[in-house]
C-alpha positions as CSV (number, residue, x, y, z in Angstrom):
1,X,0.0,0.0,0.0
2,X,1.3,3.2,-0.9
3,X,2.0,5.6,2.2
4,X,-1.1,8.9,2.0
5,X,1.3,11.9,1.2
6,X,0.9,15.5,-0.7
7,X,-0.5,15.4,-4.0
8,X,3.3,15.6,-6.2
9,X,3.7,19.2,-7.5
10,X,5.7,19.6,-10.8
11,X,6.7,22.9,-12.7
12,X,6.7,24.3,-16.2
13,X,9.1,26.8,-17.8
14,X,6.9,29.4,-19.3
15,X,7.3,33.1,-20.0
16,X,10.3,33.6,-18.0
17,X,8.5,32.5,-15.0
18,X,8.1,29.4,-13.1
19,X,4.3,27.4,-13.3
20,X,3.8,25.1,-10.4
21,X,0.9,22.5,-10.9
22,X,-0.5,20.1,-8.4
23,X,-1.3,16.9,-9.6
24,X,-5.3,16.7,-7.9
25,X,-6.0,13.0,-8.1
26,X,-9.6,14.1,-9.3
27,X,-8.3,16.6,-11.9
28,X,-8.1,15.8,-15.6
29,X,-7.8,17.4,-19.0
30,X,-5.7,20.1,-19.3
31,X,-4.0,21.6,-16.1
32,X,-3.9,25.5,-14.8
33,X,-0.9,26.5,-12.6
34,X,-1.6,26.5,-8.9
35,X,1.1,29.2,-8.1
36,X,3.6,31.4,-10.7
37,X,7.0,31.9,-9.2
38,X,9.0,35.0,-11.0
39,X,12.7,34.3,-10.8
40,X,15.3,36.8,-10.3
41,X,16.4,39.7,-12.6
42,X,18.4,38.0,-15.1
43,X,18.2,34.7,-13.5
44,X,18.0,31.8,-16.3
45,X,16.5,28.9,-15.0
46,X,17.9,25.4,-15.4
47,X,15.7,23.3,-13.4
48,X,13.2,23.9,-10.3
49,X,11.1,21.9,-7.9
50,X,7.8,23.9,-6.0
51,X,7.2,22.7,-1.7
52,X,3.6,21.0,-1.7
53,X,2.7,24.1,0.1
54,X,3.6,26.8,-3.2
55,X,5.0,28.9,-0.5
56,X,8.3,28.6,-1.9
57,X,10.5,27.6,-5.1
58,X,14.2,26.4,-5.6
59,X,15.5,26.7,-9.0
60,X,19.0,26.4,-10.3
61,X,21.0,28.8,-12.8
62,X,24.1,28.1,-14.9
63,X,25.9,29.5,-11.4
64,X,23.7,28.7,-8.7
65,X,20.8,28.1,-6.8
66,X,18.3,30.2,-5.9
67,X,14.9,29.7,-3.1
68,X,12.1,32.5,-3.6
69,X,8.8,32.8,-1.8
70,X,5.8,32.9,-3.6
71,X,6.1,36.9,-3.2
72,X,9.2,36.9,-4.8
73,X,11.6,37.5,-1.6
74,X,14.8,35.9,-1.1
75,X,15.0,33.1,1.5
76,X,18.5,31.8,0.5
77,X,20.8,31.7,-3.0
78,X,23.9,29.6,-3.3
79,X,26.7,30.5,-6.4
80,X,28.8,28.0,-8.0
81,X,32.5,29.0,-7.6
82,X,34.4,30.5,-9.5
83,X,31.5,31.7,-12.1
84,X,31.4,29.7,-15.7
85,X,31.4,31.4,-19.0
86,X,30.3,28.4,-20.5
87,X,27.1,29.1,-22.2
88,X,25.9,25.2,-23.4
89,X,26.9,21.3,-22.7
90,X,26.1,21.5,-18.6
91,X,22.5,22.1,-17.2
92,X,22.5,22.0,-13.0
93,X,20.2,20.3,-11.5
94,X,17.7,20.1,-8.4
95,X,14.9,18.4,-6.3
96,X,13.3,18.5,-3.2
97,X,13.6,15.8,-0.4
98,X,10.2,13.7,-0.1
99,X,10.4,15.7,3.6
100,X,10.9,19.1,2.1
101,X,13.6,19.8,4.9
102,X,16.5,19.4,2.1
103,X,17.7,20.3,-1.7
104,X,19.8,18.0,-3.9
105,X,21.4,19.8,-6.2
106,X,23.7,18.3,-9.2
107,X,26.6,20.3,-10.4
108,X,28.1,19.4,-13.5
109,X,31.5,21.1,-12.7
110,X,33.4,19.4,-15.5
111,X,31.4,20.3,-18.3
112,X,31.0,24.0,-16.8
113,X,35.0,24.3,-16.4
114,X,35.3,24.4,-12.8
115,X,37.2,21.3,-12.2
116,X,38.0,17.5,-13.3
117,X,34.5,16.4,-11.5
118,X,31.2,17.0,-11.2
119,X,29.2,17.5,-7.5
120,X,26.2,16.6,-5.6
121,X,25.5,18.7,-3.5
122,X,22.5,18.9,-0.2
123,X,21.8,22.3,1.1
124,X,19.5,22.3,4.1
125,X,15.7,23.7,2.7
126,X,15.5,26.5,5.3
127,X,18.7,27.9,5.5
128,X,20.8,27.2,2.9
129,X,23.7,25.8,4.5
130,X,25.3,22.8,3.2
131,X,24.9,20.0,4.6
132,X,26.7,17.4,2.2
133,X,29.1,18.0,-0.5
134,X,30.0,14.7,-2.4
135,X,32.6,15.1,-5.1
136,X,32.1,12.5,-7.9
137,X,34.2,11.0,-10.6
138,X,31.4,12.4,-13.3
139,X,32.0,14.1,-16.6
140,X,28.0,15.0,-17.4
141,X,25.9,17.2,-19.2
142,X,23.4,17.0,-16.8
143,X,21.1,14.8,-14.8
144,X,17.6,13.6,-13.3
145,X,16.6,13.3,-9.7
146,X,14.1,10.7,-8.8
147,X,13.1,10.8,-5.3
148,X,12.4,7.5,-3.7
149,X,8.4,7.6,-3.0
150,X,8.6,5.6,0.3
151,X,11.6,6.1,2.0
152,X,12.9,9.2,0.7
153,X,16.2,8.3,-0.8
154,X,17.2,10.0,-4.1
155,X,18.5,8.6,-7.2
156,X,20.7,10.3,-9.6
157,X,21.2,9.8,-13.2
158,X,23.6,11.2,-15.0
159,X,24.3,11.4,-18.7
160,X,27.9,11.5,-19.9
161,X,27.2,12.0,-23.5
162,X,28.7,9.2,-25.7
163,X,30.6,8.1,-22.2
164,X,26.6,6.8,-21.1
165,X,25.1,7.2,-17.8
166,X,26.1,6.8,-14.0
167,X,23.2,6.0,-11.5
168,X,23.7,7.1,-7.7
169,X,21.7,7.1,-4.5
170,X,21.7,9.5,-1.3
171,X,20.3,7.9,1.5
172,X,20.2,9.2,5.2
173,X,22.5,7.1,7.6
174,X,22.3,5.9,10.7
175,X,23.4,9.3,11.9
176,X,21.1,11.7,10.2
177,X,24.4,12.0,7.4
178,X,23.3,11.3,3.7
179,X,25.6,8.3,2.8
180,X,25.8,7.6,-1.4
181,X,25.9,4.3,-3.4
182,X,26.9,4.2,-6.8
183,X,25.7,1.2,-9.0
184,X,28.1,-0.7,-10.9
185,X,27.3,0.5,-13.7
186,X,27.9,3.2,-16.8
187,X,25.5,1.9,-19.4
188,X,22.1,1.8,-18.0
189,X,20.0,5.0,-17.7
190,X,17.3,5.2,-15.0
191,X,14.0,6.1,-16.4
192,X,11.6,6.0,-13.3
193,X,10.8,4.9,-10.0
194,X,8.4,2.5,-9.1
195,X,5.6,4.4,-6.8
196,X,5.2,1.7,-4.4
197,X,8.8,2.1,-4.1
198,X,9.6,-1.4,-4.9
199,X,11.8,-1.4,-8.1
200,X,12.8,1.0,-11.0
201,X,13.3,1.1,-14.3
202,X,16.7,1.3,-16.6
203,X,17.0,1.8,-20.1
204,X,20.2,0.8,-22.2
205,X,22.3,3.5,-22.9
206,X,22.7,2.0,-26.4
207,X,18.8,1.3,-26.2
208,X,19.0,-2.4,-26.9
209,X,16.6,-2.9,-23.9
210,X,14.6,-2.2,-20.7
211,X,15.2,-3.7,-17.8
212,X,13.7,-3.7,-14.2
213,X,15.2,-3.5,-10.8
214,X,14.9,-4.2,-7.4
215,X,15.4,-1.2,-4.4
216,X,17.3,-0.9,-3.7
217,X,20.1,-3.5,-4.6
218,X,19.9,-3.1,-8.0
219,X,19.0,-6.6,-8.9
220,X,17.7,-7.4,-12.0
221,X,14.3,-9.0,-11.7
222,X,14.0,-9.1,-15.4
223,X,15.4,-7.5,-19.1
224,X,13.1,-7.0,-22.5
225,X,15.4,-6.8,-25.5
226,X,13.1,-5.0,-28.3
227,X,12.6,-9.0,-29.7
228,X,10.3,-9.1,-26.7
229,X,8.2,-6.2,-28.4
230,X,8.2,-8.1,-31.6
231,X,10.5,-5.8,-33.4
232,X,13.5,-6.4,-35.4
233,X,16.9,-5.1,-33.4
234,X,18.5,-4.0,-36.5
235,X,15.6,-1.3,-37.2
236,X,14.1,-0.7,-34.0
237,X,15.5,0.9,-30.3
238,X,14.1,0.9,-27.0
239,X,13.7,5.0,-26.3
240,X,14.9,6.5,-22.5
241,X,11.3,7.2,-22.1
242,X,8.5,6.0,-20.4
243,X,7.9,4.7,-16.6
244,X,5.7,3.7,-14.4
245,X,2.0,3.6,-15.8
246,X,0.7,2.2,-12.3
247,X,3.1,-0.2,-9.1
248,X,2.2,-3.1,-11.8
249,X,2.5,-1.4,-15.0
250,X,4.8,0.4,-16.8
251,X,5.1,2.1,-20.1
252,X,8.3,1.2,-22.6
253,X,8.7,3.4,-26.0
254,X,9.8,1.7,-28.8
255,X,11.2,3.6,-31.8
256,X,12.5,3.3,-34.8
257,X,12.6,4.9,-38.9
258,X,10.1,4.1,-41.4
259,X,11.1,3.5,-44.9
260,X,10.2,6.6,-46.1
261,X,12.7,7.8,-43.6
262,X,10.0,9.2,-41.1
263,X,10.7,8.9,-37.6
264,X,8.1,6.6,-35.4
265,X,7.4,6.0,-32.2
266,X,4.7,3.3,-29.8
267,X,4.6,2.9,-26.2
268,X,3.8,-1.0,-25.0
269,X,2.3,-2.0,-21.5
270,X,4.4,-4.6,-19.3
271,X,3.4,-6.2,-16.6
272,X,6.4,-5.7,-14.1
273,X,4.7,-8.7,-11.7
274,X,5.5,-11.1,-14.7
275,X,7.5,-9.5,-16.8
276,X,4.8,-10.5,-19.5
277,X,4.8,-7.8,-22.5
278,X,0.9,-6.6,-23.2
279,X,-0.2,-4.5,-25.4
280,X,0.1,-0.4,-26.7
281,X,-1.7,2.2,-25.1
282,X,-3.0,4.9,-27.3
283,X,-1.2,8.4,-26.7
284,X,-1.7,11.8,-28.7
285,X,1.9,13.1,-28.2
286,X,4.4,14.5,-30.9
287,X,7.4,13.3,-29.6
288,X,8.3,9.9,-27.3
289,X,9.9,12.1,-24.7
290,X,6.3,13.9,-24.3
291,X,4.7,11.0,-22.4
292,X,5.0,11.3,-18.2
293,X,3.6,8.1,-16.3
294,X,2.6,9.6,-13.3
295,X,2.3,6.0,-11.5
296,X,-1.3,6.1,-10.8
297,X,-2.4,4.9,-13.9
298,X,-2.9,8.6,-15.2
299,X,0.0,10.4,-17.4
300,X,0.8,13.7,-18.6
301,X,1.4,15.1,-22.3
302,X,2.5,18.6,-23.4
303,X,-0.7,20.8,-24.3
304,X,-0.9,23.5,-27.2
305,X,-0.6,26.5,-24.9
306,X,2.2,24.8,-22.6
307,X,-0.3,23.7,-19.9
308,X,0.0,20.0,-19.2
309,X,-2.6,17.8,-19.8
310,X,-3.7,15.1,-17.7
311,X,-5.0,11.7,-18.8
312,X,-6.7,8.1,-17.8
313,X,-6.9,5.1,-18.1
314,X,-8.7,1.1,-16.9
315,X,-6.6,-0.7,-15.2
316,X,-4.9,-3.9,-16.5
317,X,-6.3,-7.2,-15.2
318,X,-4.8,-8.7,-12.5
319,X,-1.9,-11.6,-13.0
320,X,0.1,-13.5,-10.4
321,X,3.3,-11.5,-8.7
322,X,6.4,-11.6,-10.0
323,X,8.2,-14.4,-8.1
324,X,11.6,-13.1,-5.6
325,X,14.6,-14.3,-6.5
């Protein structure tokens, strides 16, 4: 059973301000921001995450991170040293802790010319202090947080270009410290999060196949090679799209080229208790990467004025779990 928590909020860059939406369980169709956040003069935002309340924003810059109220004053702001001229090939990142008491920021130092490795970095919510600096061994472009829907642990995923992808987790320790794994691997990209918290799901970073994961060893429980789909491997990829549709179900994108050179795209159903492939669900989206499983068997797509749009769906039939091991 999935632990009663806030409804998630998520944010939209639009205008040169920031558009928070709450994701009402009982709202559908196209979505209209709860709370607009303006930014700083000049400030060019990277990447942002809105507290449940809307009372405040944290967003991150080229050369720092910022916190706002919803009024616009400063709570706390944080600048990368020394400053990067760097215009393109490193995007910061951010999130929120499932608590709200702490910010996970993601500095891609290497990229922005401010050392040989990149950063991840916690800064206490309220204050701005830091809390935890961990210096990795990354050369990215940038990366995705996923917080961990149960016990609060975040995962990070970071893209190193043609180098592929390195997946972390911060986790408190047994003395309030954040201690960090890093998974033995550099070509798997993490797509999504399970939201009973259970398992998540990795792409290939050469897009061979999907496979699933238990949390929060890493385990594989199962892999789906695009054969699995019924496609052929020589003309068809597995996209770093999708997620979790519903705990049981999740959504993988297949791609590929037509022979009139056009660029196509399908999402299939699998059912992560049996690792059985079902069907495609019908999406109206104009690109794979439009598609957001929000894991309660709804999704988002991008709507013509930049409002998301919220849809749903029947559930699948039940099947037998998926056996441990």
């Amino acid at each position: 059973m999935i632990p009663a928590r806030p409804p998630k909020v998520i944010t939209r860059h639009r205008g040169g301000c920031i558009h928070a939406y709450v994701l009402d369980p009982g709202a559908f169709g196209t979505l209209e921001p709860a709370a607009v956040f303006q930014p700083r003069a000049g400030d060019e935002v990277v990447a942002s995450a809105v507290r449940p309340d809307l009372e405040r924003v944290v967003y991150t810059t080229l050369n720092g991170v910022v916190c706002l109220t919803r009024t616009g004053d400063l709570v706390w702001a944080s600048d990368f040293a020394p400053h990067s001229d760097v215009p393109h090939g490193h995007r910061p990142g951010c999130a929120l802790s499932l608590d709200g008491r702490t910010v996970w920021v993601y500095r891609p130092d290497a990229m922005a010319g401010r050392g040989d490795g990149d950063q991840w970095v916690v800064y206490d919510a309220e204050s701005g202090a830091v809390l935890v600096r961990r210096e990795l061994e990354t050369v990215g472009h940038g990366a995705h947080h996923h917080v961990h829907p149960v016990d609060g642990s975040v995962y990070l995923d970071i893209g190193e270009g043609q180098d592929g992808s390195v997946i972390l987790r911060g986790t408190a320790g047994a003395d309030g410290e954040p201690e960090f794994v890093t998974y033995p691997w550099w070509d798997r990209c993490l797509i999504d999060l399970a939201p009973d918290g259970q398992q998540f799901m990795t792409v290939d970073h050469g897009q061979a196949d999907v496979a699933f994961h238990r949390h929060p060893s890493g385990d594989v429980l199962f892999t789906l090679p695009v054969e699995a789909f019924g496609y052929d491997p020589e003309e068809t990829f597995v996209e770093w799209s999708g997620g979790y549709l519903t705990p049981d179900t999740a959504v993988v994108t297949l791609g590929g080229e037509s022979q009139d050179e056009e660029e196509w795209f399908r999402y299939h159903l699998v059912d992560v208790r049996t690792g059985a492939v079902g069907g495609e669900i019908a999406v109206e989206a104009s690109s794979p990467y439009e598609l957001e499983p929000l894991g309660d068997g709804c999704w988002l797509t991008d709507g013509p004025d930049g409002n998301p749009v919220r849809w749903s769906r029947s559930p699948l039939p039940s099947a037998p779990p998926y056996p441990a091991g």
